[in-house]
N, C-alpha and C positions, 0 to 999 in steps of 0.2 A: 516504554519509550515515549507514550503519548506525555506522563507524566513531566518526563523530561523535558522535552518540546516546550509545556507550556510553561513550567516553570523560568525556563529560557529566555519566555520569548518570543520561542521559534514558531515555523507554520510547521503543518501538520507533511508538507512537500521536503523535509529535514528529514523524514524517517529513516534511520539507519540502525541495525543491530547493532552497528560498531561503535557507538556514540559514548565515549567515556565517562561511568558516573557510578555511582555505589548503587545507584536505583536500577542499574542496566544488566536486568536479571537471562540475558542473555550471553553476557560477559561472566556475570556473576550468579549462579544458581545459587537456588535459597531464598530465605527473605531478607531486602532490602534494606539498608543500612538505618531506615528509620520511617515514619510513617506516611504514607503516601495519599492518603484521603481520610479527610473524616463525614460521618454523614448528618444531612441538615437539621436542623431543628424538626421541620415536617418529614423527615425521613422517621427523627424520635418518635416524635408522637404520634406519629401511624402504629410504630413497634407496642408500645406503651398504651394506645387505645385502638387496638384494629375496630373495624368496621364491623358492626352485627349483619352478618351474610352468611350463607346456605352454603358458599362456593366452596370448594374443596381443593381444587384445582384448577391452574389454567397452564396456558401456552401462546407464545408469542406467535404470530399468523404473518405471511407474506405482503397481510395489507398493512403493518404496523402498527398492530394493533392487538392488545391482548387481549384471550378469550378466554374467558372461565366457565367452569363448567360444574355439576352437582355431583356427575357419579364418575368412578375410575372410568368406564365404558365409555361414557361421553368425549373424554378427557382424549381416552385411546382412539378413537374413533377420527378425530383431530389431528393427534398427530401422525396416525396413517396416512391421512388425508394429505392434497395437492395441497392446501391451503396453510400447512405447519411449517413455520423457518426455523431450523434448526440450529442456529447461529447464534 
């Protein structure tokens, strides 16, 4: 929907299921009559040359902020935790 919106135009206060469009996978299950995002240049070349780090694992935290961690345990420990947004 969000797609729809901006492609529009529209604000984000437009939100509606009901919004007529081939991308309106709410109307229309499945995928999308055709592509909906492509990713940036530094999206690539992060894929293409990741970063030499130990981390294994992370999770996004309540403070907006990602954490990473070295071992599954750490990881798990986290998102037990108050501190894990699961969102």
């Amino acid at each position: 929907i969000y797609y729809i919106l901006r492609s529009q135009g529209l604000p984000d206060e437009a939100f509606s299921t009901s919004i007529e469009s081939g991308y309106n996978t709410y109307l229309y299950p499945g995928l999308p009559e055709g592509a909906i995002c492509n990713p940036s240049r530094s999206a690539l070349m992060a894929a293409v040359y990741p970063n030499d780090t130990d981390y294994y694992y992370f999770a996004y935290g309540i403070d907006d902020v990602s954490h990473f961690f070295y071992d599954y345990n750490e990881h798990l420990a986290f998102v037990n935790s108050d501190m894990y947004r699961p969102d």
